[in-house]
Every structure is written in C-alpha cells, then in structure tokens.
C-alpha positions as CSV (number, residue, x, y, z in Angstrom):
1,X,84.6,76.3,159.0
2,X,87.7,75.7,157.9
3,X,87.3,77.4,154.4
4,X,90.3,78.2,151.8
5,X,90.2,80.0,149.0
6,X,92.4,79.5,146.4
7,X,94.1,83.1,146.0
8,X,96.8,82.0,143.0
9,X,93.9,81.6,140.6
10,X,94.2,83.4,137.2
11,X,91.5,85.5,136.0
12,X,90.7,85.1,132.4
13,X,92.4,87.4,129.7
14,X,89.6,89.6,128.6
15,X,88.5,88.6,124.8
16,X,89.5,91.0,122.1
17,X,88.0,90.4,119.1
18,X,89.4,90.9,115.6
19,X,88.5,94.4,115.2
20,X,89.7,95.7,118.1
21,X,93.2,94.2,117.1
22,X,93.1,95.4,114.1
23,X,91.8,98.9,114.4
24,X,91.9,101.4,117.2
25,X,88.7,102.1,118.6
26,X,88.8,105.9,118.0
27,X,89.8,105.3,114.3
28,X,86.6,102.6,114.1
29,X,84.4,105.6,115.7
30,X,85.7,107.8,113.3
31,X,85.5,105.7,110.1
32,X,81.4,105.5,111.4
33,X,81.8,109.3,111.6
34,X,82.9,109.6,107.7
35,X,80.9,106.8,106.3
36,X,77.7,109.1,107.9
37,X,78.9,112.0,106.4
38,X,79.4,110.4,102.6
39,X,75.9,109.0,103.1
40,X,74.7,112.6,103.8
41,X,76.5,114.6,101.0
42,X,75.0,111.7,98.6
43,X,71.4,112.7,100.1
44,X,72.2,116.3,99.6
45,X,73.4,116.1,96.3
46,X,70.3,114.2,95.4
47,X,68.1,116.9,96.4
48,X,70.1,120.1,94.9
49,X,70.7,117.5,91.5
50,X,67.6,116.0,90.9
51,X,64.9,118.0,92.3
52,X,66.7,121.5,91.8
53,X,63.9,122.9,89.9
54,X,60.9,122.1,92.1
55,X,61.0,120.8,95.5
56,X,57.3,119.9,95.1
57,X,58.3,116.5,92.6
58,X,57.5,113.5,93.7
59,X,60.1,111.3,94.7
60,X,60.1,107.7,92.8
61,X,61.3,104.7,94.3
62,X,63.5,104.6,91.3
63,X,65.4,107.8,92.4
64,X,65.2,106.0,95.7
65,X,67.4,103.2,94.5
66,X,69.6,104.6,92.6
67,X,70.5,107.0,95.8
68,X,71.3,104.1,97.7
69,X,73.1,102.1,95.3
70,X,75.3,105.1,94.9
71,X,75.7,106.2,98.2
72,X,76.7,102.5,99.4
73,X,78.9,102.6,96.2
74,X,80.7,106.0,97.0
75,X,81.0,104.2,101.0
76,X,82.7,101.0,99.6
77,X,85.0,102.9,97.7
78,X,86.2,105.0,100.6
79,X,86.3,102.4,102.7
80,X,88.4,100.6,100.3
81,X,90.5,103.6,99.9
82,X,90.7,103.7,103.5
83,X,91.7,100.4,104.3
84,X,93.9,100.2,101.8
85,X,95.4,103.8,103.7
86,X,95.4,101.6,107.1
87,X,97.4,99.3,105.8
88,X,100.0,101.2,104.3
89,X,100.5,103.3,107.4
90,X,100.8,100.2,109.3
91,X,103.5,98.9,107.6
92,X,105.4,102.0,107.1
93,X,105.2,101.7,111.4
94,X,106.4,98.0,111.3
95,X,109.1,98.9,109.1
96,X,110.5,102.3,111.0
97,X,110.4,99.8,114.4
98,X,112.4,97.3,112.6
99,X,114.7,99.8,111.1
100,X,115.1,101.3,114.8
101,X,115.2,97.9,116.5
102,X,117.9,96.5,113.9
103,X,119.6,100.3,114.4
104,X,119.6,99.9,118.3
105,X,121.0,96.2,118.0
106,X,123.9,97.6,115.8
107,X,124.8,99.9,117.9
108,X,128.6,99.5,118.8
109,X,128.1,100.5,122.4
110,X,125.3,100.9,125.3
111,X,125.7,104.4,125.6
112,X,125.4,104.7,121.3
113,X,121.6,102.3,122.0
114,X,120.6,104.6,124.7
115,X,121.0,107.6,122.3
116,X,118.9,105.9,119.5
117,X,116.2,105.1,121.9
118,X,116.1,108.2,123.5
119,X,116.1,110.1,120.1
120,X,113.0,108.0,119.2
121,X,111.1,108.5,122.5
122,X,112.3,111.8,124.7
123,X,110.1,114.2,122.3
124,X,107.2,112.3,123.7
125,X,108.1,111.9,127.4
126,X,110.2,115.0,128.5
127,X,107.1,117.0,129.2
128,X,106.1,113.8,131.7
129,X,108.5,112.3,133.1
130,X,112.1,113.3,134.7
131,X,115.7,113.0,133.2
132,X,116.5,110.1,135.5
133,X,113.8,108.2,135.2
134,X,113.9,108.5,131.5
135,X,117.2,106.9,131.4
136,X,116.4,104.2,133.5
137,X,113.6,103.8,131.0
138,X,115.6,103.5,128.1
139,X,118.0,101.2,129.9
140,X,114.9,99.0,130.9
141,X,114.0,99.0,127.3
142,X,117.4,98.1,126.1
143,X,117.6,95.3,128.0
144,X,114.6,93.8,127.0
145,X,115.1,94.0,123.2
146,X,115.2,90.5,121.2
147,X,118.8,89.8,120.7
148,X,120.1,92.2,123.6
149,X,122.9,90.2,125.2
150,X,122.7,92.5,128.3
C-alpha cells in the first residue's frame, strides 16, 4: 500500500459572481432593506390617500394595479438614483487612490512616501496595531507599489 497523495494540488478559487464584485454584500442587504421600505410607504399611502374616508370600501383590482405599478415605479427610480450614487462614489475612490498612488510615486524621497502613506492609513490602524509594525507596514506597502523601483 504504497499510496501517495499529491499534496501540491491547488484548490479551486471560490466563484464570485458579478454582484458580489460589484457590490458589497452589506450594501446589497441593505438596498433589499430600502426597496422594502419604499414598497411599504407606497402601501401606506395607498390606504391613508385612497380609502381615508372609509376603511369599509372595497378595494378594486384597478386600485390594485395602479399600487403596484407605482410602487415598482417609485423602486426603479431609487434604484436608479442609487446606482447611479454607487457609481459616483466608486469613482471618486478610484480617483483619490490614483491621486495618492501617483502622490506616493512623486515623492522625492522614501521617508516623504512613508509620510503619505501613513497620513492615508494611521487614523485607521493606530488603535490596532503598534508604531513599529505600522512602519514596517507602510514600508511593505511602498515597496510593492507599481512603478516602486525599491
């Protein structure tokens, strides 16, 4: 029983799919969240609007449709709003990285790189992690930039 096993075998990267590349899975929860929440205002409104003076009317299918056709009107239009939103704030991200990374690049000397990095990332990790190790962080990070001749 002279069995091997072949250790150096890669697993499989898990799939992502589109979505979760394109939005973070908290922001997809909460986009579900709102678009709930619109359909229920709509609903609401329906009932105070159109049956404020008795509650005993009948409801038609005609007030039916014209409920849902508004309330999936009034969730396209904030979803449009909102992606529209998302991609704004992406790019504004992509350009502050870019404007940072071509910054950092620029920078006449190491020590003037390690100050623009840290400026960008200590307010975020000196309640976690020590001086020292932040420093070897951002010298790390230096180093692996595109275009670092380090």
């Amino acid at each position: 029983m002279n069995r091997q096993t072949n250790h150096s075998r890669k697993r499989a990267a898990p799939r992502v799919n589109f979505l979760m590349n394109l939005i973070d899975p908290i922001d997809g929860l909460s986009e579900g969240v709102f678009s709930i929440m619109v359909f229920l205002i709509f609903t609401l409104a329906f009932k105070v609007i159109w049956l404020r003076d008795t509650l005993e009317q009948p409801i038609t299918s005609q007030m039916m449709n014209e409920l849902i056709i508004s309330a999936m009107g009034a969730i396209l239009a904030w979803g449009i709003i909102d992606g529209m939103m998302c991609a704004l704030t992406s790019y504004l991200a992509r350009e502050e990285r870019q404007r940072l990374l071509k910054e950092i690049q620029s920078a006449d000397t190491e020590e003037e790189a390690m100050e623009l990095i840290a400026d960008d990332m200590d307010y975020l990790l000196e309640s976690i992690i020590e001086e020292g190790n932040r420093q070897h962080r951002q010298h790390r990070q230096h180093r692996h930039l595109p275009g670092n001749q380090a």
